[in-house]
C-alpha positions as CSV (number, residue, x, y, z in Angstrom):
1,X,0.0,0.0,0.0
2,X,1.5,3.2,-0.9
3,X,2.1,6.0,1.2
4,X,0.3,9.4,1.0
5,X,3.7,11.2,-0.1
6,X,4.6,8.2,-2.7
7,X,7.7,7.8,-1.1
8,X,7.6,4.6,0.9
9,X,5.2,1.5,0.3
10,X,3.4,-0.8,3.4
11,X,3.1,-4.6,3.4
12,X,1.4,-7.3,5.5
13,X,4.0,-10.1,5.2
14,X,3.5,-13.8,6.5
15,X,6.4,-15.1,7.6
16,X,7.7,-18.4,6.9
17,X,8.8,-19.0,10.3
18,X,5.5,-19.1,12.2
19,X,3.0,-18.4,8.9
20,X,2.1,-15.1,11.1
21,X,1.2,-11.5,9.3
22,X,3.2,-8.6,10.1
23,X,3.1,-5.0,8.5
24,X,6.8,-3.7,7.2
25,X,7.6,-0.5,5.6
26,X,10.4,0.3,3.0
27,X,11.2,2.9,0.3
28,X,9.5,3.0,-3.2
29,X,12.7,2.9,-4.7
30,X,13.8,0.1,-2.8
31,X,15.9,-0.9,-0.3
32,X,15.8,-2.8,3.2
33,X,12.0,-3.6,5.1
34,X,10.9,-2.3,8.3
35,X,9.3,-4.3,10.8
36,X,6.0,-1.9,12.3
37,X,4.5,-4.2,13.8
38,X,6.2,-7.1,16.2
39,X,3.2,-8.8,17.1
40,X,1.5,-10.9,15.3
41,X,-0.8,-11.0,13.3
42,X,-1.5,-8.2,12.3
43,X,-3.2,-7.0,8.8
44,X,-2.7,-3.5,6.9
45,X,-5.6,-1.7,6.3
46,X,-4.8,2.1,6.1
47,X,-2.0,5.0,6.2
48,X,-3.4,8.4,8.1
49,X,-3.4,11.4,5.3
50,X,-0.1,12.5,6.8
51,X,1.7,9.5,6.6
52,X,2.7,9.0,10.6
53,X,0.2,6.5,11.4
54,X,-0.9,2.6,10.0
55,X,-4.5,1.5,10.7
56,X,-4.6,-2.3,11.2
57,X,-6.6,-5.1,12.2
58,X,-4.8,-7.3,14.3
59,X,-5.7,-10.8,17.0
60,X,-4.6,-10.1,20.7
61,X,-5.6,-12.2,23.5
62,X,-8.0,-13.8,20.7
63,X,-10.1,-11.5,19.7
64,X,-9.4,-9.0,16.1
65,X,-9.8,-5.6,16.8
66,X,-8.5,-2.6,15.2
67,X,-5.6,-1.1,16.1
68,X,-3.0,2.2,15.0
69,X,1.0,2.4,15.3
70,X,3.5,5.5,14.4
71,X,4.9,4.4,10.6
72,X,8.7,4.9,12.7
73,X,7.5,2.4,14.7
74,X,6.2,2.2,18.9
75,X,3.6,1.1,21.0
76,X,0.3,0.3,19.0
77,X,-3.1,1.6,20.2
78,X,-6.1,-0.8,20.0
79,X,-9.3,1.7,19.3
80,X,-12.0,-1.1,19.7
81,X,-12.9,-3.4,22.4
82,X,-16.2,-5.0,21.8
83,X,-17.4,-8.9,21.2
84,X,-17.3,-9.6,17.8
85,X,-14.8,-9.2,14.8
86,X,-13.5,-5.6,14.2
87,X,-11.9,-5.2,10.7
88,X,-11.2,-3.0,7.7
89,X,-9.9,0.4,9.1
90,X,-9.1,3.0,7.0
91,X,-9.0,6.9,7.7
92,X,-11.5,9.7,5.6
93,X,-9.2,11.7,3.7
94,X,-9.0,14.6,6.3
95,X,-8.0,12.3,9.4
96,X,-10.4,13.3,11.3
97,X,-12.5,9.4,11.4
98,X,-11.8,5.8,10.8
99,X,-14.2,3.8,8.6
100,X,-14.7,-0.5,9.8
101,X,-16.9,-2.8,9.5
102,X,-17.9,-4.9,12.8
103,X,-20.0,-7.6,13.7
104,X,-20.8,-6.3,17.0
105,X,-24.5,-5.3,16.1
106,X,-25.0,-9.0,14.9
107,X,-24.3,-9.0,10.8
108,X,-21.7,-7.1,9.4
109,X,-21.5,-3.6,9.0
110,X,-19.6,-0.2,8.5
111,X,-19.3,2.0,11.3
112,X,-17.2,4.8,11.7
113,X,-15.2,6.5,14.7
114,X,-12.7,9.4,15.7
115,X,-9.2,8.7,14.6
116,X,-8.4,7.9,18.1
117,X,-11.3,5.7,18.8
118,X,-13.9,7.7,20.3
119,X,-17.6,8.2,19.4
120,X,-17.8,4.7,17.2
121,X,-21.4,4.8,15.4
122,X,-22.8,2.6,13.2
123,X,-23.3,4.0,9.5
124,X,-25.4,0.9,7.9
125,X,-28.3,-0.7,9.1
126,X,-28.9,-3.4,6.1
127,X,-30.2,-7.1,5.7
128,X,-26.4,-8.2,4.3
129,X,-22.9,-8.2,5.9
130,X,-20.8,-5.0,4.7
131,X,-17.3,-5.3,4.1
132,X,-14.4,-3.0,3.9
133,X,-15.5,0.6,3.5
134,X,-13.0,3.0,1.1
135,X,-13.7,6.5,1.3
136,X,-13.7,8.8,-1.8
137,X,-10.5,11.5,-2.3
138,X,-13.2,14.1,-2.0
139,X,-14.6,13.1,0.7
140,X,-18.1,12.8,0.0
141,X,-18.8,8.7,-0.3
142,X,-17.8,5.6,0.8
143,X,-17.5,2.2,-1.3
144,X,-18.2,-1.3,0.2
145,X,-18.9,-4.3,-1.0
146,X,-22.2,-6.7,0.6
147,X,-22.7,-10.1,0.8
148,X,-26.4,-11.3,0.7
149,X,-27.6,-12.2,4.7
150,X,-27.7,-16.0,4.7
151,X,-24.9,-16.8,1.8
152,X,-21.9,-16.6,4.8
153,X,-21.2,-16.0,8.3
154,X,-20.7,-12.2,9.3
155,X,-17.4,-12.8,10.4
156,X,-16.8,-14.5,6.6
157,X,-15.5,-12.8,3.8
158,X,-14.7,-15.9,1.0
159,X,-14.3,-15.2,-2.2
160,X,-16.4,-16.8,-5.1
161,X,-20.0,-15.5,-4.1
162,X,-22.9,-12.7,-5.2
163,X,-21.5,-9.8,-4.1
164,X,-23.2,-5.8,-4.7
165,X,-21.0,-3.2,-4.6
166,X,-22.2,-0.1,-3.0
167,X,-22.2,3.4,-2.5
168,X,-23.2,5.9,0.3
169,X,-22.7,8.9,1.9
170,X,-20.2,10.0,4.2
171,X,-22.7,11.5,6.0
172,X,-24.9,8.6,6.7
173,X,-28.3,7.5,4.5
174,X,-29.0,5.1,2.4
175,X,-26.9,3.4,-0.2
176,X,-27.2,2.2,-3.7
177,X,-25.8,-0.6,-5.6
178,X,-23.0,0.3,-8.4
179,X,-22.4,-2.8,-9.6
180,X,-23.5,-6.7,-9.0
181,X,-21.0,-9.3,-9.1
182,X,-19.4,-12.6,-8.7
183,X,-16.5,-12.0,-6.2
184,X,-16.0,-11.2,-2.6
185,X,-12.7,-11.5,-0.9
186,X,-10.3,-9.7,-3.0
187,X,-12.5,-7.9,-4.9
188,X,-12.2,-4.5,-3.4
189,X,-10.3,-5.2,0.3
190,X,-8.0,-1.9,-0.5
191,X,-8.8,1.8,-1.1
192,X,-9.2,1.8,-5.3
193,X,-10.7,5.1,-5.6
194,X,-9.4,6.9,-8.6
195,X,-7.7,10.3,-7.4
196,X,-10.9,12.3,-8.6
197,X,-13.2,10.2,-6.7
198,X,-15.4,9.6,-10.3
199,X,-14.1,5.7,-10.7
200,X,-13.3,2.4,-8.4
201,X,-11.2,-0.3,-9.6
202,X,-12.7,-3.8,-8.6
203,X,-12.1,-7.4,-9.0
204,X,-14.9,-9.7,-10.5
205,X,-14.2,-13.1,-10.8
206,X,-16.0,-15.6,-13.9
207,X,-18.2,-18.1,-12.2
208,X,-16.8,-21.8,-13.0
């Protein structure tokens, strides 16, 4: 995932060692990795606008919540603590919020909260688990993709099902569908906005 200057690209890497995930970081151009993140494991969602902090989702003491560490490296900050899966953290282009989604209110959904955890809200309120919410450049919208209720687990996200994309405002409301598909994990689990916030870029598999 490239950083917000263009200068320095982040990576969940799963080590051969002990099959765990942990985020590095290392120049564009090349050169030596960083280890971020000791612990383990621990998934890259997000860089903050300025490019000091990683947003991450991350098991501790068995339970995935979502967490943020200084890019240089430190002591990570966990920003949720609730029953459930927390997942899919990524910050609105002004870095004031983090976008998730969260099974906490029973299926999946997107919620959103203050970059450093506070006042966590719940921004859909739909019959279908909601995955990985990418906020527009501008702004204005956020992407996700839905699983029908019934087709797989909350906590699941497997590839090779009926998926909708969809699109709502920042602001809360309801959301429409941009496209139906035949896809799901991998089909949009990273910010593809294109800079002008008129395009996505998403995956769609052909059914076999």
């Amino acid at each position: 995932m490239l950083s917000p200057d263009n200068l320095q690209v982040a990576v969940s890497h799963h080590a051969e060692e002990d099959g765990q995930s942990r985020i590095y970081v290392l120049p564009l151009a090349g050169g030596q990795p960083v280890l971020v993140t000791p612990m383990a494991p621990s998934y890259l969602h997000g860089w903050s606008p300025d490019g000091r902090m990683l947003a991450y989702c991350a098991e501790r003491d068995d339970a995935y919540d979502i967490y943020t560490i200084p890019v240089l490296g430190g002591v990570e900050t966990r920003l949720t603590d609730t029953p459930g899966l927390d997942d899919g953290p990524e910050y609105s282009p002004d870095g004031r919020h983090i976008w998730f989604n969260s099974t906490r209110s029973g299926l999946m959904q997107i919620w959103r909260m203050d970059a450093d955890g506070g006042r966590q809200t719940r921004m859909t309120d739909e019959e279908s688990n909601n995955w990985f919410p990418h906020v527009s450049p501008d702004g204005r919208s956020v992407a996700y993709i839905a699983y029908r209720k019934g087709d797989v687990a909350p906590a699941d996200h497997p590839p090779n099902k009926q998926v909708e994309l969809r699109l709502m405002p920042t602001a809360g409301g309801p959301s429409r569908v941009l496209a139906e598909l035949f896809g799901g994990q991998g089909t949009m689990n990273v910010n593809s906005w294109s800079p002008d916030s008129r395009q996505l870029a998403f995956v769609s598999y052909r059914p076999r």
